[in-house]
RODO-2510 file (C-alpha; in nm, 4 decimals, decimal comma):
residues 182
     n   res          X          Y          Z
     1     x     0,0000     0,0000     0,0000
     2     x     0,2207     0,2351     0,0706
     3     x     0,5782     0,2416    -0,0737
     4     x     0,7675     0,3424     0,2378
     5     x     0,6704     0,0351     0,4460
     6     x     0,9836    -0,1616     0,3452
     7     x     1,1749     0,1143     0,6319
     8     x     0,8903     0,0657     0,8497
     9     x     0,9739    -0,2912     0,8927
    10     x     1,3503    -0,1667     0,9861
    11     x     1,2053     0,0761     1,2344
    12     x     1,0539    -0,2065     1,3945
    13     x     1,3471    -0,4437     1,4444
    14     x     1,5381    -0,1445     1,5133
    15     x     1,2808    -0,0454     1,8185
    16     x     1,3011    -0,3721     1,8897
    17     x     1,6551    -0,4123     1,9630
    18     x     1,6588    -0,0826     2,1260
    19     x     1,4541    -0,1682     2,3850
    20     x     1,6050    -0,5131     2,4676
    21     x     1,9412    -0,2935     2,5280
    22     x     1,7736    -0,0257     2,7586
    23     x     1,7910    -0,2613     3,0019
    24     x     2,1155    -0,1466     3,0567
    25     x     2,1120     0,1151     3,2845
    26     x     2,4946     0,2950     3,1429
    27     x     2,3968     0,5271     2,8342
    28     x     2,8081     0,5186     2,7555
    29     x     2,7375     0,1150     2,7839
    30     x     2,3855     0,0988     2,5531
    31     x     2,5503     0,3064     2,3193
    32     x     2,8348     0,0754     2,2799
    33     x     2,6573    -0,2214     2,2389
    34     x     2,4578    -0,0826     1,9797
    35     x     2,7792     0,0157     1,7048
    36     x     2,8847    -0,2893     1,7934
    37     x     2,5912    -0,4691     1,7050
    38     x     2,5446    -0,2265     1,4048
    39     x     2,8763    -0,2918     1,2909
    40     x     2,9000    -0,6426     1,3252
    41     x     2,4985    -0,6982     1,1710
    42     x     2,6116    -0,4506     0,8642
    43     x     2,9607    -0,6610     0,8382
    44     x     2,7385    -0,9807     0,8006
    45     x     2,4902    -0,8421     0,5270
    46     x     2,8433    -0,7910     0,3233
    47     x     2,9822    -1,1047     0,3745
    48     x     2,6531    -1,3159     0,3311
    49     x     2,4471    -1,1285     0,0807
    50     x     2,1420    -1,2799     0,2143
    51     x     1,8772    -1,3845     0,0462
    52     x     1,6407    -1,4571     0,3000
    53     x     1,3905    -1,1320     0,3898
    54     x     1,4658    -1,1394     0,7601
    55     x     1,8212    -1,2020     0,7367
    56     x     1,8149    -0,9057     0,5045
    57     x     1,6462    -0,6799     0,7531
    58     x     1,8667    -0,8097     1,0238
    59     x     2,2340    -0,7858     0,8665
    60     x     2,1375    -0,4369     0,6736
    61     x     2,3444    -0,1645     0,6960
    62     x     2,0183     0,0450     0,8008
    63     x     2,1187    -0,0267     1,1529
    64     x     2,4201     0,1898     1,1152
    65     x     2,1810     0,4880     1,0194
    66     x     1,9378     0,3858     1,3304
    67     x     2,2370     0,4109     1,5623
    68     x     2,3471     0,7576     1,4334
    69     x     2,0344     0,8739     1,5632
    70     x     2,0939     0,7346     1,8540
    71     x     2,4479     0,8486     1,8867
    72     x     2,3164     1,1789     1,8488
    73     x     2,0532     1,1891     2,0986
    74     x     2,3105     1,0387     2,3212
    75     x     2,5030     1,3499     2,2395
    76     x     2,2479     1,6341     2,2669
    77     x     2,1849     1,4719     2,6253
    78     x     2,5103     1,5432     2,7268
    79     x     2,6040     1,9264     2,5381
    80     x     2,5993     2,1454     2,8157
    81     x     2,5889     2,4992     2,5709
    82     x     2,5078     2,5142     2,2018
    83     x     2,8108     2,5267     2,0049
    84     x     2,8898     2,8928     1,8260
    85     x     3,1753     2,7477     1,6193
    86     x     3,1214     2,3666     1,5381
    87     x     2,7556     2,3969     1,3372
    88     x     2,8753     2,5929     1,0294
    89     x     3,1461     2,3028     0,9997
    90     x     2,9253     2,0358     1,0483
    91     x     2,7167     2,2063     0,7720
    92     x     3,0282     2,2489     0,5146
    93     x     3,1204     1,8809     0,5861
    94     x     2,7651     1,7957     0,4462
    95     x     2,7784     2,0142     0,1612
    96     x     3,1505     1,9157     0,0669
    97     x     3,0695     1,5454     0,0917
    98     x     2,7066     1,5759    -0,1410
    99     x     2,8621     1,7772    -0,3787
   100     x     3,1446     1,4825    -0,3773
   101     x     2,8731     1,2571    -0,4436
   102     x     2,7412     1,4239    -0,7275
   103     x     3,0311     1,5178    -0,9128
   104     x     3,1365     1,1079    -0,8923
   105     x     2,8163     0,9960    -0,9406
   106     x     2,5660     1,1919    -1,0781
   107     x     2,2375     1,1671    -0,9028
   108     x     2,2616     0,7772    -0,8630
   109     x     2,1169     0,7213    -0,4755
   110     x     2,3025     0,4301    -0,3177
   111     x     2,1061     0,1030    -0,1852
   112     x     2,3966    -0,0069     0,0834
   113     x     2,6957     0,1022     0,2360
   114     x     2,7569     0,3930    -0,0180
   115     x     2,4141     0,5415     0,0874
   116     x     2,5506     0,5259     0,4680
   117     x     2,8886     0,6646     0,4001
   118     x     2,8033     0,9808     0,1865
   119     x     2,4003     1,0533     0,2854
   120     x     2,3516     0,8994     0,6310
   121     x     2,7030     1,0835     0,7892
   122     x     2,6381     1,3973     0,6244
   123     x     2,2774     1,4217     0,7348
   124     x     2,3608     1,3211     1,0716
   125     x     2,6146     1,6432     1,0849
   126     x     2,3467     1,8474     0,9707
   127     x     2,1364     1,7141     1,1556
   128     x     2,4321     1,7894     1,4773
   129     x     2,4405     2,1265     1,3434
   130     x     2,1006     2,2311     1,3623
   131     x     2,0951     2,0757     1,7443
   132     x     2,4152     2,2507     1,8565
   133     x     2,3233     2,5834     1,6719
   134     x     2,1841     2,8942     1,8548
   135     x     1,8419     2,8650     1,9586
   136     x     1,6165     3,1285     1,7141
   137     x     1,3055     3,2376     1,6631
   138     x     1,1343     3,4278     1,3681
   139     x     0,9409     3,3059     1,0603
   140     x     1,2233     3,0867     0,9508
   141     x     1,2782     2,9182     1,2788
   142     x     0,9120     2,8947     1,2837
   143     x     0,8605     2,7133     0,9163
   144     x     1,1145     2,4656     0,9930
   145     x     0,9401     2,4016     1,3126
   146     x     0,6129     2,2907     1,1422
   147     x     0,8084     2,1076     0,8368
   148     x     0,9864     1,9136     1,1952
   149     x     0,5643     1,9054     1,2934
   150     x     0,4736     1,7131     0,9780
   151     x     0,7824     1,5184     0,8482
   152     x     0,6134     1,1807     0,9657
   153     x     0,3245     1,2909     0,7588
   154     x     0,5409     1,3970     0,4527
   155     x     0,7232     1,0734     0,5012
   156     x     0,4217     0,8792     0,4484
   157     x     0,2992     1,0816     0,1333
   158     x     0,6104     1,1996    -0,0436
   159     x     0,6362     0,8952    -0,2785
   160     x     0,2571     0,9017    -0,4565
   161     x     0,3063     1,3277    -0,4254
   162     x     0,6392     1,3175    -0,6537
   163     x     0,4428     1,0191    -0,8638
   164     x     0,1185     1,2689    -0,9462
   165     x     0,4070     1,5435    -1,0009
   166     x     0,5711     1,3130    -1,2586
   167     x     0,3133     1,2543    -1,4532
   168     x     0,1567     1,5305    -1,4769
   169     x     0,4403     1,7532    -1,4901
   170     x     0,6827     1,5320    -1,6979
   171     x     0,9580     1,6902    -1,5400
   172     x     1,3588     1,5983    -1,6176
   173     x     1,4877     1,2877    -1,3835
   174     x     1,6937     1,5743    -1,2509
   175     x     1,3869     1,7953    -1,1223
   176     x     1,2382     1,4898    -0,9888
   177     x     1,5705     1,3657    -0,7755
   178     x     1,5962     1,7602    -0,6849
   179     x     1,2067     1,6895    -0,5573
   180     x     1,2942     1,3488    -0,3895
   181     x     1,6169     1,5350    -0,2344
   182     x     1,3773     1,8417    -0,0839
***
């Protein structure tokens, strides 16, 4: 029904193994156990290629992504300030590394590792960089507070969305991976 369940079903072994390891009562521990987990699952998928659905969901290197987030609420818990001079080079190391990408590679989006190394990091320092930047408030601050409000929503919709815009617009593939990008 809906072409974003396939991450839905890694959300769900993700939660899953999340709260086995909250048992643990050291964050510094929990956190640790999960990149090693992450690592070793991800290390699997590349050495088996599985075939098997589950094994697939278990062994992919999705889990890497999953414990980003983690590792980054883990962080944010423990910044005491925001941080005046790290954000703006968390955001260059994002741009540097996508515009990498798409010199190499065009506007190919990667299935596996590729897809961790140069989207996954670089989101998750932009993602650092709008946590550790200084709190604001205005209509800017206030639009990307409702896009935050409705990103489970857009999420859910953004596939059939770009599909109608396809067809009726016809666009170029590169106005429609600009559109998947936004």
């Amino acid at each position: 029904i809906l072409n974003v369940g396939w991450s839905l079903i890694h959300e769900l072994y993700f939660y899953s193994i999340f709260s086995l390891i909250l048992i643990i009562s050291s964050p510094r521990i929990r956190l640790t156990i999960l990149w090693v987990w992450a690592l070793l699952s991800s290390s699997l998928y590349f050495y088996m290629f599985p075939e098997n659905p589950w094994l697939q969901v278990v062994t992919n290197p999705f889990n890497i992504e999953f414990t980003l987030g983690a590792t980054l609420a883990y962080a944010m818990s423990n910044i005491q300030s925001y941080s005046y001079r790290l954000w703006p080079h968390c955001i260059l190391a994002t741009l540097m590394t996508l515009i990498y990408w798409i010199s190499q590679f065009g506007w190919y989006f990667p299935e596996s590792i590729e897809r961790v190394i140069f989207f996954s990091l670089p989101i998750s320092l932009l993602a650092l960089a709008a946590l550790i930047s200084p709190p604001t408030s205005g209509p800017v601050a206030h639009f990307f507070e409702r896009i935050g409000d409705a990103s489970y929503s857009i999420y859910l919709t953004h596939v059939p969305v770009l599909a109608v815009i396809n067809t009726l617009a016809a666009p170029s593939s590169l106005q429609i991976n600009v559109l998947f990008a936004l």
